[in-house]
Backbone as a printed PyTorch tensor [residue, N CA C, xyz], in Angstrom:
tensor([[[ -2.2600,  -7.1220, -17.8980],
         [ -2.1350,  -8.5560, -17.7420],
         [ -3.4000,  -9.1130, -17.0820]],

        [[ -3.5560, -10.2380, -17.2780],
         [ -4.2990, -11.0440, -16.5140],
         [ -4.4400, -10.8890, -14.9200]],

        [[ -3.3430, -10.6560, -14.3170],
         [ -3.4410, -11.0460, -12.5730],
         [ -3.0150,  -9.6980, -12.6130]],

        [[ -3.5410,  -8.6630, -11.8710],
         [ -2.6510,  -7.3230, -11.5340],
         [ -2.2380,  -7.4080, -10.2150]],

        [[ -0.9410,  -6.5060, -10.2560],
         [ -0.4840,  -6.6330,  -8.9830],
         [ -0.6770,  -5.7020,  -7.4940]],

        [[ -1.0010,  -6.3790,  -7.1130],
         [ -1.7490,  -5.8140,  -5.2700],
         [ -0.9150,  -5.5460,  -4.1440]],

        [[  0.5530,  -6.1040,  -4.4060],
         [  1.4800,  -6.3570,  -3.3160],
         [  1.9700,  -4.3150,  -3.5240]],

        [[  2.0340,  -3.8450,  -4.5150],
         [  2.9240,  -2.5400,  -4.9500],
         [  1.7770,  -1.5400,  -4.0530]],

        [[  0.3690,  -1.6970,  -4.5400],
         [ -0.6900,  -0.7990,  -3.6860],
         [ -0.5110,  -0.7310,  -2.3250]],

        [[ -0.2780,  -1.9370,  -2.1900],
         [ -0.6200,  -2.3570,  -0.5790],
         [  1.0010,  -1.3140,  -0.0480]],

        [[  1.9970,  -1.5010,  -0.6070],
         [  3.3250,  -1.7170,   0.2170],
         [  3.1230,  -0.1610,  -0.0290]],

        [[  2.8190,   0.3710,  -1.3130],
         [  3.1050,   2.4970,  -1.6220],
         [  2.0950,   2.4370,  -0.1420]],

        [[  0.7760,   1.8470,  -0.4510],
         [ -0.0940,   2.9300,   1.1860],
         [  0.5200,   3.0100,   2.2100]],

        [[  0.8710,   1.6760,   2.7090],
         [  1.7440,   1.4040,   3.6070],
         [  2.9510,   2.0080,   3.9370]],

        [[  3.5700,   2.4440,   2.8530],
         [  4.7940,   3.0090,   3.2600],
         [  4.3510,   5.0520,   3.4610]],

        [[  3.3870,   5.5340,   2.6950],
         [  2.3130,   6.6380,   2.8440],
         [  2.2740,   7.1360,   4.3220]],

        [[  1.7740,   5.8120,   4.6750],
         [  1.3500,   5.6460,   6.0940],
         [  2.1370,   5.8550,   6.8940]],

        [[  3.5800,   5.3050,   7.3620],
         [  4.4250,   5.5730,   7.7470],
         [  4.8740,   7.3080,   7.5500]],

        [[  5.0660,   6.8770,   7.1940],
         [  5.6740,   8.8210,   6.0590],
         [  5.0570,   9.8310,   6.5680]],

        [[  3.9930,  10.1020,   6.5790],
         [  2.9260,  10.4980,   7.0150],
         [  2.9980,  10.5080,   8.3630]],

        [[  2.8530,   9.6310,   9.4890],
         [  3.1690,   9.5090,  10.7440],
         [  4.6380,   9.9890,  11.2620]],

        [[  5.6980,   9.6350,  10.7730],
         [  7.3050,  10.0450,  11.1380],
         [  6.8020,  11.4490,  10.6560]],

        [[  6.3340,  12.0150,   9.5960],
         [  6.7610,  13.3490,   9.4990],
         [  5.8770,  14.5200,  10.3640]],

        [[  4.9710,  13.5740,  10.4470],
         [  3.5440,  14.4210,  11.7210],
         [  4.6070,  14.9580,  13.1290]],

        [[  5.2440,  13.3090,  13.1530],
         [  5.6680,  13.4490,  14.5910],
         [  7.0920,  14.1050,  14.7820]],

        [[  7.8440,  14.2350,  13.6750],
         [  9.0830,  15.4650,  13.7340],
         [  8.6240,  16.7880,  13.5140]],

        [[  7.5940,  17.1280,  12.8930],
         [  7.3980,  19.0330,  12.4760],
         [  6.9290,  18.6880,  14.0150]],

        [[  6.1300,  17.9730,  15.0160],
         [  5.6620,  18.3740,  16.3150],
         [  7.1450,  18.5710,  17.1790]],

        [[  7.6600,  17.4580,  16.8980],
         [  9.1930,  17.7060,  17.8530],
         [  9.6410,  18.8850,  17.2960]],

        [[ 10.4350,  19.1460,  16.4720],
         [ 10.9700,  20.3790,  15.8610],
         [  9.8780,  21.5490,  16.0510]],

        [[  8.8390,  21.5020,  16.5690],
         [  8.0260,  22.9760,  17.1390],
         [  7.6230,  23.3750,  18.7930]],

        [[  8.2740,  21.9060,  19.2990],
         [  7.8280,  21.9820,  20.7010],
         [  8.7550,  22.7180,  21.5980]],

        [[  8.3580,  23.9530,  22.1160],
         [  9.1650,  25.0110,  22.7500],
         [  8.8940,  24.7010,  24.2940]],

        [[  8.3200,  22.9120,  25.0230],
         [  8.6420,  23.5290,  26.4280],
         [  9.6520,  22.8160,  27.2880]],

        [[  9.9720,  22.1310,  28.4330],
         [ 10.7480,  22.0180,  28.8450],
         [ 11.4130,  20.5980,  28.1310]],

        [[ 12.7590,  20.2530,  27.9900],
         [ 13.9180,  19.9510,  27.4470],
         [ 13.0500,  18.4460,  28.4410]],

        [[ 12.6290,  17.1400,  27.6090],
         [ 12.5650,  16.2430,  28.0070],
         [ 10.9470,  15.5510,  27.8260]],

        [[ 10.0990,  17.0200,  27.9950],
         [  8.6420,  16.9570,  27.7600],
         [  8.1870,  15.9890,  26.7360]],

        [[  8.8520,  16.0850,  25.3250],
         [  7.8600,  16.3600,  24.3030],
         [  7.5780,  14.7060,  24.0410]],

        [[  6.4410,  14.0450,  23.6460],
         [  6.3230,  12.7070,  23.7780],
         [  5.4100,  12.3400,  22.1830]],

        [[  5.5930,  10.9210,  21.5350],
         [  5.1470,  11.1020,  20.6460],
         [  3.5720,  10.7620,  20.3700]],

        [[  3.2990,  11.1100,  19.2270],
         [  1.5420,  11.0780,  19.0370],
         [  1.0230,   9.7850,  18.3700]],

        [[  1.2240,   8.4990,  18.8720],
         [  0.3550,   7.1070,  17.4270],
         [ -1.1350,   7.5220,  17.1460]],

        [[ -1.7160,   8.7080,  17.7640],
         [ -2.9060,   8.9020,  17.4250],
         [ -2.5430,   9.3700,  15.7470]],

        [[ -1.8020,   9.9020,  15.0170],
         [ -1.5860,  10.0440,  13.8310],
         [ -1.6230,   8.9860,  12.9310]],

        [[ -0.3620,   7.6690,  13.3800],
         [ -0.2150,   6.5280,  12.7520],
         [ -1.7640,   5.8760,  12.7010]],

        [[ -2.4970,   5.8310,  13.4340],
         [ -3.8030,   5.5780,  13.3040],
         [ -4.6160,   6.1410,  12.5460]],

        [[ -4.7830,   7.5680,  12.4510],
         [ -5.4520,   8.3560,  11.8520],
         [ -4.8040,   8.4560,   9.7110]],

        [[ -3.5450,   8.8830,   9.8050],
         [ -3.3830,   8.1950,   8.9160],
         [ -3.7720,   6.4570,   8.0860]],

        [[ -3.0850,   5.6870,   8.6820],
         [ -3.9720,   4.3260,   8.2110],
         [ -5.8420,   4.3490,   7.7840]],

        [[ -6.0130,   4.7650,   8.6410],
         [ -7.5740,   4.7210,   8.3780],
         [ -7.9990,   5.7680,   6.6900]],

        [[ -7.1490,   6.7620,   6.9210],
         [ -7.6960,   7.8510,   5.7440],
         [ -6.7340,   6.7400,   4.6280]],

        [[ -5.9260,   6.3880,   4.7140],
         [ -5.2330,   6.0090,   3.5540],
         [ -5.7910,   4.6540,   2.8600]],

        [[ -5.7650,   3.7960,   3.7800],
         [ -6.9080,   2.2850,   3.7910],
         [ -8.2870,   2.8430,   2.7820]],

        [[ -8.7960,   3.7670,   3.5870],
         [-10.0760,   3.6720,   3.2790],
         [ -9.9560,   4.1950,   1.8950]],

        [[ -9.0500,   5.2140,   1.8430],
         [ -8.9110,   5.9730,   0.2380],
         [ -8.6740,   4.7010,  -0.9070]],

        [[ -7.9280,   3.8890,   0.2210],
         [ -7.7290,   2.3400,  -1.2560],
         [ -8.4130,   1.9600,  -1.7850]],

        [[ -9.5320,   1.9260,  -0.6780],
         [-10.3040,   0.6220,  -1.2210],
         [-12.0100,   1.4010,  -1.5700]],

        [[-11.8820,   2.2640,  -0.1830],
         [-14.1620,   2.7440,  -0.8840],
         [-13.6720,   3.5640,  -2.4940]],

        [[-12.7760,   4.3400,  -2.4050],
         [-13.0330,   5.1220,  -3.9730],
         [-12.9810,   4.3770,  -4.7810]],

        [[-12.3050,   3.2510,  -4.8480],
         [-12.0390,   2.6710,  -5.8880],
         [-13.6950,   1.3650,  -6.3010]],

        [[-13.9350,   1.0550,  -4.7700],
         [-15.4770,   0.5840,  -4.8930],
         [-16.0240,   1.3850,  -5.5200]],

        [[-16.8260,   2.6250,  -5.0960],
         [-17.9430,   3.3190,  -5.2750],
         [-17.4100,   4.2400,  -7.1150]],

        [[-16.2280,   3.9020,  -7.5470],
         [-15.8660,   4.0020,  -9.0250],
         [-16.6400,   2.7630,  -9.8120]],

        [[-16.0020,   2.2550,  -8.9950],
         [-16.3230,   0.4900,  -9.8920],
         [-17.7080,   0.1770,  -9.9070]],

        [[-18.5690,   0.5950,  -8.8700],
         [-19.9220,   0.7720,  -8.6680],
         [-20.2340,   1.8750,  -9.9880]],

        [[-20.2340,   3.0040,  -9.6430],
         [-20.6720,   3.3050, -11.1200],
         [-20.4880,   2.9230, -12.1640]],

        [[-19.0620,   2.6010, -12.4110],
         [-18.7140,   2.0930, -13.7260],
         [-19.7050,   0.5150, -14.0400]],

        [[-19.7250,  -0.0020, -13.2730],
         [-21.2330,  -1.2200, -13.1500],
         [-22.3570,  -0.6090, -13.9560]],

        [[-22.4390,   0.6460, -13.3430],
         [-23.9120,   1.4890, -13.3110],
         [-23.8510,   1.3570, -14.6840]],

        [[-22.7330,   2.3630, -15.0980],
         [-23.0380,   2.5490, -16.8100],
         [-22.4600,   1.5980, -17.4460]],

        [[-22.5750,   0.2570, -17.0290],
         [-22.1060,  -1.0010, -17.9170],
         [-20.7430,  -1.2050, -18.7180]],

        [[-19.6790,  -0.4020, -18.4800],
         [-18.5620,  -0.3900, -18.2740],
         [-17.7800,  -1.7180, -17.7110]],

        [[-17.2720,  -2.4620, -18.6230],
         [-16.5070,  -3.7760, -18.0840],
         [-14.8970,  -3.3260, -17.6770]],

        [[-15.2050,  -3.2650, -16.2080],
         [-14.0680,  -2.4450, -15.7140],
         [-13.6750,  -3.6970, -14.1130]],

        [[-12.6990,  -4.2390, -13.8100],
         [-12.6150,  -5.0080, -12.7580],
         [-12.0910,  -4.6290, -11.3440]],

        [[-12.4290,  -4.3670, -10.2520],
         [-12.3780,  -4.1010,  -9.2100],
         [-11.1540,  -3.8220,  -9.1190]],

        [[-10.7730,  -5.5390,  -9.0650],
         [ -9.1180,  -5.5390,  -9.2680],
         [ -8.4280,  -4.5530,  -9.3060]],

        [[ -8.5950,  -4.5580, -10.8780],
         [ -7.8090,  -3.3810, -11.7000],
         [ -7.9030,  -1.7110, -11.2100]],

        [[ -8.8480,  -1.3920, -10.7830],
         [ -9.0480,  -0.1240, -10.2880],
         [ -8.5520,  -0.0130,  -9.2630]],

        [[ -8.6530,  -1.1570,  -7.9970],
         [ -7.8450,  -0.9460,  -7.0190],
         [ -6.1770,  -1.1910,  -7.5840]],

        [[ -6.0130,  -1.2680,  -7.9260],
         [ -3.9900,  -1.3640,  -8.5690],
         [ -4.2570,  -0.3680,  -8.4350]],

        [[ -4.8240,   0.7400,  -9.8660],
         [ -4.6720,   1.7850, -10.3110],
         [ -4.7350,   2.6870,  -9.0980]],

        [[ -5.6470,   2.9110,  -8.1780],
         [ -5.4770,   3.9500,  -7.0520],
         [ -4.6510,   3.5920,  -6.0310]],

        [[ -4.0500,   2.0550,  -6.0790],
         [ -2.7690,   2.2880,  -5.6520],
         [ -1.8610,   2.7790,  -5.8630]],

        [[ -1.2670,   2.5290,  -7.0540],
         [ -0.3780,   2.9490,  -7.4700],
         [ -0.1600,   4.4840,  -8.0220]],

        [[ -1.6900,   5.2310,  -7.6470],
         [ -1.2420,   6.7240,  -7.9250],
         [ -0.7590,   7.4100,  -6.4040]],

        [[ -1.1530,   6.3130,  -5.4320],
         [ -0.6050,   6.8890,  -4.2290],
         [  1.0060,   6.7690,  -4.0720]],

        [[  1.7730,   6.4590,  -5.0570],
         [  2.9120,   6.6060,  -5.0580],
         [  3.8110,   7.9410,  -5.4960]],

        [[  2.5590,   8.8160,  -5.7010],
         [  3.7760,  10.2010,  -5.8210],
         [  3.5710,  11.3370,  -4.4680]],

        [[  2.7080,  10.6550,  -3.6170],
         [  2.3150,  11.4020,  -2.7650],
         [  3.3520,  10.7600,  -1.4230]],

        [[  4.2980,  10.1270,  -1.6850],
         [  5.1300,   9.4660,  -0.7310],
         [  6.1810,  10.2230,  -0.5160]],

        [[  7.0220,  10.9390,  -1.4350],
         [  7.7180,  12.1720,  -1.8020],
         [  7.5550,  13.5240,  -0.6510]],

        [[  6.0370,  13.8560,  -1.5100],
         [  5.6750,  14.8470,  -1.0470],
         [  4.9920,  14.8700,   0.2410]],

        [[  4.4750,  13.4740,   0.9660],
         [  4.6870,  13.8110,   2.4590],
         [  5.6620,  13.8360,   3.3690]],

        [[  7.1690,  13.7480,   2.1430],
         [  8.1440,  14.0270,   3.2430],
         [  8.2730,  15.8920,   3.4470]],

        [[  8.2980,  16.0650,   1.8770],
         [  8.2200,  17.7820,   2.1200],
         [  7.4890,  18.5300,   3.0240]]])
Protein backbone atom coordinates (compact mmCIF):
# COMPACT_ATOMS: atom_id res chain seq x y z
CA UNK A 1 0.00 0.00 0.00
CA UNK A 2 0.70 3.45 -0.12
CA UNK A 3 1.13 4.36 3.79
CA UNK A 4 2.82 1.26 5.55
CA UNK A 5 2.19 0.54 8.83
CA UNK A 6 4.68 1.66 11.77
CA UNK A 7 2.37 1.29 14.79
CA UNK A 8 2.85 -3.06 14.42
CA UNK A 9 7.01 -2.45 14.31
CA UNK A 10 6.98 -0.17 16.93
CA UNK A 11 4.42 -2.22 19.35
CA UNK A 12 6.37 -6.22 18.17
CA UNK A 13 9.93 -4.21 19.44
CA UNK A 14 8.32 -2.98 22.18
CA UNK A 15 6.68 -5.80 23.33
CA UNK A 16 10.50 -7.82 22.43
CA UNK A 17 11.64 -5.50 24.83
CA UNK A 18 9.63 -6.28 27.57
CA UNK A 19 9.93 -10.10 27.00
CA UNK A 20 13.28 -9.93 26.96
CA UNK A 21 13.60 -7.99 30.29
CA UNK A 22 10.73 -10.18 32.41
CA UNK A 23 12.49 -13.21 31.15
CA UNK A 24 16.24 -11.91 31.98
CA UNK A 25 14.84 -11.12 35.31
CA UNK A 26 12.99 -14.62 36.21
CA UNK A 27 15.91 -17.23 34.86
CA UNK A 28 18.00 -14.63 37.52
CA UNK A 29 15.28 -15.17 40.27
CA UNK A 30 14.77 -18.84 39.56
CA UNK A 31 18.87 -19.24 39.85
CA UNK A 32 19.48 -17.15 42.85
CA UNK A 33 20.64 -19.59 45.65
CA UNK A 34 21.28 -16.92 48.55
CA UNK A 35 19.47 -15.82 51.40
CA UNK A 36 15.44 -16.01 51.16
CA UNK A 37 14.66 -12.14 50.62
CA UNK A 38 18.08 -11.03 48.88
CA UNK A 39 17.41 -11.32 45.36
CA UNK A 40 16.49 -7.77 43.76
CA UNK A 41 15.67 -6.94 40.24
CA UNK A 42 18.06 -5.82 37.31
CA UNK A 43 16.39 -2.52 34.83
CA UNK A 44 19.95 -2.53 33.73
CA UNK A 45 18.52 -5.26 31.19
CA UNK A 46 15.22 -3.33 30.31
CA UNK A 47 17.69 -0.73 29.20
CA UNK A 48 20.10 -2.77 27.59
CA UNK A 49 17.56 -4.54 25.77
CA UNK A 50 15.72 -1.30 24.37
CA UNK A 51 18.83 0.06 23.10
CA UNK A 52 19.89 -3.34 21.09
CA UNK A 53 16.33 -3.65 19.88
CA UNK A 54 15.70 0.27 18.91
CA UNK A 55 18.82 0.39 17.33
CA UNK A 56 18.29 -3.05 15.37
CA UNK A 57 14.97 -1.07 14.03
CA UNK A 58 16.08 1.53 12.77
CA UNK A 59 20.38 1.63 11.77
CA UNK A 60 19.91 -1.87 9.77
CA UNK A 61 17.26 -0.92 8.12
CA UNK A 62 19.12 2.70 7.33
CA UNK A 63 22.45 1.42 6.34
CA UNK A 64 20.13 -1.32 3.90
CA UNK A 65 18.34 1.51 2.46
CA UNK A 66 21.69 3.31 2.12
CA UNK A 67 22.97 0.74 -0.06
CA UNK A 68 20.03 0.00 -1.77
CA UNK A 69 20.39 4.08 -2.73
CA UNK A 70 23.93 2.99 -3.61
CA UNK A 71 22.84 0.57 -6.26
CA UNK A 72 19.86 2.72 -7.35
CA UNK A 73 17.29 0.49 -6.14
CA UNK A 74 13.88 2.43 -5.58
CA UNK A 75 13.33 1.01 -2.26
CA UNK A 76 11.62 3.45 0.66
CA UNK A 77 12.92 3.76 4.08
CA UNK A 78 9.54 3.45 5.17
CA UNK A 79 8.99 0.27 3.81
CA UNK A 80 12.14 -1.40 5.01
CA UNK A 81 11.66 -0.19 8.34
CA UNK A 82 7.95 -2.10 8.47
CA UNK A 83 9.71 -4.97 7.04
CA UNK A 84 12.44 -5.33 9.94
CA UNK A 85 9.78 -4.72 12.09
CA UNK A 86 7.74 -6.95 11.52
CA UNK A 87 10.35 -9.83 11.26
CA UNK A 88 10.97 -9.04 14.88
CA UNK A 89 7.80 -10.67 15.54
CA UNK A 90 8.86 -14.29 15.69
CA UNK A 91 11.52 -13.62 18.01
CA UNK A 92 8.81 -12.62 20.74
CA UNK A 93 7.93 -16.39 21.20
CA UNK A 94 11.22 -17.43 21.40
CA UNK A 95 12.42 -14.97 24.01
CA UNK A 96 10.02 -16.45 26.17
CA UNK A 97 11.68 -19.97 25.69
Amino acid sequence: SANPDLWGPFWIATTLIFAMAVTGNLSSYYAYTGPAGGWTYNFNQLTLAGSVIYSYVTLLPLLLWAALRYYEAQKRLVDIICIYGYTLGVFVPVSIL
